[in-house]
C-alpha positions in Angstrom: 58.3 63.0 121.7 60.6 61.8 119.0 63.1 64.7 119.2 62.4 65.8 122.5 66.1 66.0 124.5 68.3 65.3 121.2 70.6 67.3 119.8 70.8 68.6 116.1 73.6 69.9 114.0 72.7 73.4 112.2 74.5 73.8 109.1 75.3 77.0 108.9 78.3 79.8 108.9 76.4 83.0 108.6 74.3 82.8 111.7 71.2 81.5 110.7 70.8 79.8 114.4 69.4 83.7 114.9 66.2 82.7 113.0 66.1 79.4 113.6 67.1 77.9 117.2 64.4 80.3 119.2 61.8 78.4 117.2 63.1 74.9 117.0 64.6 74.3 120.7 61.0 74.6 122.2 59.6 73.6 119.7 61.0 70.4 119.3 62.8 70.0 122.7 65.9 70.1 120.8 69.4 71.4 121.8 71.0 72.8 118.2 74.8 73.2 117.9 76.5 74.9 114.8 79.9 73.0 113.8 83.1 75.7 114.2 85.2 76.4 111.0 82.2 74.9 108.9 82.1 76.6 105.1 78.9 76.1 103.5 80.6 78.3 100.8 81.3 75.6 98.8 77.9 74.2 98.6 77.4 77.6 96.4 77.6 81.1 96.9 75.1 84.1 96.1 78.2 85.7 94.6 78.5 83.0 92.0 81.8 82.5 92.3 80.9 78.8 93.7 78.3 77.2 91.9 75.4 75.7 94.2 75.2 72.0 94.0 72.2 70.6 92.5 68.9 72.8 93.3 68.0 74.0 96.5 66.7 70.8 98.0 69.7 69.4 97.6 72.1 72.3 98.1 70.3 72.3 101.7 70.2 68.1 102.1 74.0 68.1 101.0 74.9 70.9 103.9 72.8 68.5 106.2 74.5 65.0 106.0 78.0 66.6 105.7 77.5 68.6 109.1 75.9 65.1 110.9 79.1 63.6 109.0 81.4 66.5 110.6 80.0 65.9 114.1 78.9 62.3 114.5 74.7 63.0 114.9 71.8 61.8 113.4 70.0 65.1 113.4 70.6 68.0 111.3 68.6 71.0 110.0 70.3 73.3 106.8 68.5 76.2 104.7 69.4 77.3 101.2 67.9 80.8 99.7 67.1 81.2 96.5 66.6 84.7 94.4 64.0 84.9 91.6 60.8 85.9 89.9 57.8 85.3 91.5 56.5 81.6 90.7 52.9 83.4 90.3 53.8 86.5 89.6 57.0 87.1 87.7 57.2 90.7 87.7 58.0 90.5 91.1 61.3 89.3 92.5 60.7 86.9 95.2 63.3 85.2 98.2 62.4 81.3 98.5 63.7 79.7 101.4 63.9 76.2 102.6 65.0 75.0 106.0 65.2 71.4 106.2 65.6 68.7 109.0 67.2 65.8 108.7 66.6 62.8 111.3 68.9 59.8 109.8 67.1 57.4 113.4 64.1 57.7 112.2 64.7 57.9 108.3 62.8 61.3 107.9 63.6 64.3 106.0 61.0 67.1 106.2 61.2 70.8 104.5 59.6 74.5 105.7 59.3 76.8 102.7 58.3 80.5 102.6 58.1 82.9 99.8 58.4 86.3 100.3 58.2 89.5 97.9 60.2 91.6 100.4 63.9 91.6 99.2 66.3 93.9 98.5 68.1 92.3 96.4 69.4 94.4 94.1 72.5 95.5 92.0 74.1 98.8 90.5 77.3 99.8 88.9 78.7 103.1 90.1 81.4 105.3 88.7 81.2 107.3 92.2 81.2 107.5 95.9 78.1 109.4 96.1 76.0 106.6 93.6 77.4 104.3 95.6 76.0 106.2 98.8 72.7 106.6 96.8 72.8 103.5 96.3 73.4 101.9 99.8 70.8 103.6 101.6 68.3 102.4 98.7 68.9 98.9 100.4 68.8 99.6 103.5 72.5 100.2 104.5 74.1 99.7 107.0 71.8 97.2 108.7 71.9 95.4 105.4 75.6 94.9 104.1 76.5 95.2 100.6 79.6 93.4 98.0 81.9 95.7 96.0 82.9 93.9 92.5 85.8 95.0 89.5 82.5 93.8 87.5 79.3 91.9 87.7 81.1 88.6 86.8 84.1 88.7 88.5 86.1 87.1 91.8 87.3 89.7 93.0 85.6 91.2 95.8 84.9 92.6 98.8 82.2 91.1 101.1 80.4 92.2 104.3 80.5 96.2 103.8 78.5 97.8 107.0 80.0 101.2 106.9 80.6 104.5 104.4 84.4 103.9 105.7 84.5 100.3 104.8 82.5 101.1 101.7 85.1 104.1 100.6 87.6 102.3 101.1 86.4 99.1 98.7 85.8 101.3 96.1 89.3 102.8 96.4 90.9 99.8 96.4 89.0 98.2 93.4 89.3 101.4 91.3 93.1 100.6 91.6 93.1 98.0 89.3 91.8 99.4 86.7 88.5 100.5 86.4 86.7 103.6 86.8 83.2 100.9 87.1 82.4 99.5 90.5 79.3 97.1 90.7 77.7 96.8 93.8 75.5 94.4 94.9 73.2 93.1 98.6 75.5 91.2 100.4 72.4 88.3 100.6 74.7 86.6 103.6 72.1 85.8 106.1 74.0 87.5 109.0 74.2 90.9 106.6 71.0 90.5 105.6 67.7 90.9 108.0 64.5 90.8 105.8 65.9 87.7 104.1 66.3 86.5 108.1 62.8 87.3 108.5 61.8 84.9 105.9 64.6 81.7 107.0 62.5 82.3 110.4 59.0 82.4 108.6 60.6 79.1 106.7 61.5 77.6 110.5 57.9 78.6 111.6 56.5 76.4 108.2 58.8 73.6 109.2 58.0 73.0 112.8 54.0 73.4 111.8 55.0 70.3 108.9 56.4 68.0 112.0 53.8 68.6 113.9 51.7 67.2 111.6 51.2 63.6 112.1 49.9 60.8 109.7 46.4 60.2 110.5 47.5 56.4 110.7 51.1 55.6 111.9 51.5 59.2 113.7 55.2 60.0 111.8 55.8 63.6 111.6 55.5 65.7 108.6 52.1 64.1 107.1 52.4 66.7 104.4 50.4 68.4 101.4 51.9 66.6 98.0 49.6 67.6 96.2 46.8 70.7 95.5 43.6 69.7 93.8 41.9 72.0 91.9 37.8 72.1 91.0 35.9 74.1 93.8 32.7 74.2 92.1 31.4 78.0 91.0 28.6 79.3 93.6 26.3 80.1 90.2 26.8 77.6 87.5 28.3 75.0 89.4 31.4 74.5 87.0 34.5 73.5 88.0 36.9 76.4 88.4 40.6 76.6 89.3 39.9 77.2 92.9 41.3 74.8 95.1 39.1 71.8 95.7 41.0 70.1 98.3 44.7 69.1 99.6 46.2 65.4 99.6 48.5 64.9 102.4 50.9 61.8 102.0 52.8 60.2 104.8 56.6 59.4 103.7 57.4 56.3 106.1 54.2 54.2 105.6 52.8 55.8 102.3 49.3 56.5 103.9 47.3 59.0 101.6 44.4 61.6 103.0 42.3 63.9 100.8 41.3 67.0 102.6 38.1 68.5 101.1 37.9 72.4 101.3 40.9 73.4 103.1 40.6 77.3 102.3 37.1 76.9 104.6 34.7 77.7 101.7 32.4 75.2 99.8 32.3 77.2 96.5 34.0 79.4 94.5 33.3 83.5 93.7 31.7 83.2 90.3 34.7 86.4 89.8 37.2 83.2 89.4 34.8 81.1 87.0 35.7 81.1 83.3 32.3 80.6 82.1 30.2 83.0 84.6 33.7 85.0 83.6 35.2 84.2 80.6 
């Protein structure tokens, strides 16, 4: 009942309320409004031409308190995406998003993560409209948009690409000053891209699953896992293994800890996963 009939900023100018507002609003009971003529551009950019500010917890807090500070509220939710190896398997690229809420009445910020391997994220340099073709429908053009470059590293660019026409043209234009090199690259943009909007609304489900999860002792939302114990004892030799033993969940307004033994549902681990039946 705590957000029930309020209404929250969403920090965003690529669209993100697509992902985000179907599961929120009933969630919650919230009513979300997106500021007009708000750039989160320079809170960072995936073209690097902004740097982001601070990492992504704060990119996405910093968007937050400066759209409640645009509109006068005490509620706000942001997201920040972030491009890069896999944190378990580094030979995979990986998108990580956050969405975040806010709630400056009740002094609570709380955060919704998912990780997905399914990107496109991707980049090419082309001497040619037919590798850039070849390479546009490798990334799923036109439903995902791409950004035309001089060069990897440069500022001058053209964003949002959605058609072969629009694409053409880019690539006519840029070769004009010039250079016979195009790079291309996904145009990561939420509203161009809709796998990575798959993952800001698998990121919005985590979130609202986080609030509803109240401390065990003064019922705040987001009683959350801080930290993952390791130790599940091997089914044969009775070793501790890596396996996870249990989860401690740690409430941020009155500091209450619970340890929850088990939380995969098993009570041992496959001796497979055991360094001494498996060294």
């Amino acid at each position: 009942m705590m957000f029930v009939g309020r209404m929250a900023v969403l920090a965003t100018m690529h669209h993100k309320e697509r992902a985000i507002a179907p599961i929120l609003e009933p969630g919650l009971g919230i009513q979300i409004v997106v500021p007009q003529t708000f750039d989160t551009d320079v809170f960072g950019t995936f073209t690097r031409e902004v740097k982001r500010v601070g990492d992504q917890r704060e990119a996405a807090r910093q968007k937050a308190i400066a759209a409640m500070e645009r509109l006068g509220m005490d509620l706000a939710i942001a997201s920040e995406g972030s491009f890069a190896p896999h944190p378990a398997l580094p030979i995979l690229p990986c998108d990580r998003e956050l969405v975040m809420l806010i709630d400056r009445a009740n002094d609570l910020e709380i955060v919704g993560e998912a990780i997905s391997t399914e990107t496109n994220f991707s980049q090419r340099s082309i001497t040619s409209f037919d590798e850039a073709k070849e390479f546009a429908l490798k990334i799923g053009f036109p439903e995902h948009g791409l950004i035309a470059k001089v060069n990897a590293d440069s500022t001058q660019m053209i964003k949002g690409i959605t058609t072969l026409e629009q694409l053409k043209e880019a690539i006519a234009k840029l070769s004009k000053l010039n250079t016979n090199i195009i790079h291309l690259e996904t145009d990561m943009r939420a509203m161009y891209n809709p796998t990575r909007m798959k993952v800001i609304t698998q990121a919005t489900q985590d979130l609202l699953q986080k609030i509803n999860h109240h401390c065990s002792r003064c019922l705040t939302p987001g009683f959350e896992i801080v930290e993952h114990k390791s130790g599940l004892l091997c089914d044969w030799c009775k070793s501790p293994t890596s396996q996870t033993l249990s989860y401690l969940y740690r409430c941020q307004k009155c500091g209450f800890e619970e340890e929850i033994l088990f939380p995969n549902g098993t009570r041992s681990a496959d001796p497979a996963q055991c360094s001494y039946c498996n060294p």
